[in-house]
N, C-alpha and C positions, 0 to 999 in steps of 0.2 A: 852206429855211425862213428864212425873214424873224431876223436876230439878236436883233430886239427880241422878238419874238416867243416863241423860241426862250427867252431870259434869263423872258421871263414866265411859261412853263411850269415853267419851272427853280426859280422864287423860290418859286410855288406850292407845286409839290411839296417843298422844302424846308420852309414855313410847316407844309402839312401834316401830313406826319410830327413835327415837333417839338409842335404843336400837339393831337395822336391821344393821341403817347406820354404828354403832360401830362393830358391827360383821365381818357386809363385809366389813369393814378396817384391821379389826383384821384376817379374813381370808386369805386377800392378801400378807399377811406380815408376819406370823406365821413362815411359811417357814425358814423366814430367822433367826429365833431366833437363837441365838446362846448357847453353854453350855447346859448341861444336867438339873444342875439346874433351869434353866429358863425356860426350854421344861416343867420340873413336875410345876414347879411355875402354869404356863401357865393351865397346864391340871388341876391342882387341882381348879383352878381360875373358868374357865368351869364346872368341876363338881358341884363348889359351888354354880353357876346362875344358873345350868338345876335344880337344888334342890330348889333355889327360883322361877324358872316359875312356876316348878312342885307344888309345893304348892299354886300360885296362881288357877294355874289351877285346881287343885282340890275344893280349896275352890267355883271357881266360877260355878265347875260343882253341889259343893251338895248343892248352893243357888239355881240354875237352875232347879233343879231334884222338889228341896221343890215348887218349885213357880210351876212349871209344875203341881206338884200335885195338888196344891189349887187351880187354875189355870183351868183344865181338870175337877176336882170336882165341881167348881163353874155353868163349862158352861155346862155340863150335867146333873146339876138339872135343869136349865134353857132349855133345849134340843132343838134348835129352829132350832139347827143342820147349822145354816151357821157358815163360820169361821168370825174370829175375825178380823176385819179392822181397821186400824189408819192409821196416817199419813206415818207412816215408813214402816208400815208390813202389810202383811195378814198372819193371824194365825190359824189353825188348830188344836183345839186338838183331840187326838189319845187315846182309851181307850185297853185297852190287859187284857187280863183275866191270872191270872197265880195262881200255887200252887205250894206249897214245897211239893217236893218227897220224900216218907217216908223212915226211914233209919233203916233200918233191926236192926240193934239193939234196936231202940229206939222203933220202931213201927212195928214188924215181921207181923201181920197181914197185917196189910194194905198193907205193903214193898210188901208180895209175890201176895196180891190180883192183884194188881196193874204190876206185873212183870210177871203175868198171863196174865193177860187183852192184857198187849203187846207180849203178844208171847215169852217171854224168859225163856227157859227150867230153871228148877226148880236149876239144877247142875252150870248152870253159875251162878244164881240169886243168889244161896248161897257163894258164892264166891265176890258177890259185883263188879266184872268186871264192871257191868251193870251201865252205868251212864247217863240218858237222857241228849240227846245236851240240853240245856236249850232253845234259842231261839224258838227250833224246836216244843218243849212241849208247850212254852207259845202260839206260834200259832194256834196251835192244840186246846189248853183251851179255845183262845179267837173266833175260827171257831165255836166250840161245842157251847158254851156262844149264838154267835148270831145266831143259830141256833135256839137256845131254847132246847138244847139238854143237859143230864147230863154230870156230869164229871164220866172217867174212876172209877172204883171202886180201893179204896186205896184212892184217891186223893177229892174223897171228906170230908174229913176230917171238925170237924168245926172249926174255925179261922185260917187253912190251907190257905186257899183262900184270897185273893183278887186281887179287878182291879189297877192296874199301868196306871196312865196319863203320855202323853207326850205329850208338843206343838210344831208343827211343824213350823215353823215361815220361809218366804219370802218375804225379803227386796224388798220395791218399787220402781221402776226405778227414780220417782220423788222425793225421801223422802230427809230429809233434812240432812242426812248423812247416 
């Protein structure tokens, strides 16, 4: 593992723990705060830390998302189709086919071919009711995809399309954290 990497885990899980234990002290004792001003004190204090994880945590999802990509792209040029083994992990990456659904203003052609294809009378479509679950689509693209099958009409659109990687990763019973 990568050292920087390695120290990033590490700071983590240290934050964590320190940050748990503070909680659950601060959870047992809340209660008893006294005054009104100390209860918003209190809540404002909380709002301010879920605004700091929440930011952590997004940051660490769209570094995740990007590595996943390069990640997923790498090991299906190379396609030799096992997952990915180290010390810590076995890794999986996962390929999904997906496209953007056309938007009746932008793209009325496509929008109704497409709103056709799935069976939705012409009277709701105009109305835009109509709004693909997304996950539901993406599975759908990425069955047809390994099928060797086309995309629905509307949705083939060109640079409409592309594949979304994701690595699915499972920690080893042995691994060194």
């Amino acid at each position: 593992m990568l050292a920087e990497y390695d120290d990033l885990y590490r700071t983590a899980s240290e934050l964590h723990e320190q940050l748990f234990t503070r909680l659950t002290a601060l959870d047992t004792t809340m209660t008893a705060i006294v005054g009104l001003k100390e209860k918003a004190d209190a809540i404002h204090s909380l709002n301010e830390v879920e605004k700091l994880v929440d930011a952590i945590n997004k940051r660490v999802k769209v570094m995740r998302k990007k590595l996943d990509g390069i990640t997923g792209l790498e090991w299906s040029l190379g396609d030799d189709g096992e997952p990915i083994r180290t010390a810590y992990c076995t890794c999986s990456p996962k390929t999904k086919q997906t496209a953007s659904f056309p938007r009746r203003d932008d793209e009325p052609e496509a929008y109704y071919a497409a709103t056709d294809h799935f069976g939705i009378p012409r009277e709701l479509a105009e109305t835009e009711m109509f709004r693909p679950h997304w996950p539901t689509l993406s599975a759908l693209l990425t069955d047809l995809g390994a099928d060797g099958l086309a995309l629905p009409p509307g949705l083939e659109r060109a640079g409409k399309t592309y594949t979304e990687f994701k690595v699915a990763c499972r920690r080893k019973a042995n691994a060194p954290w």
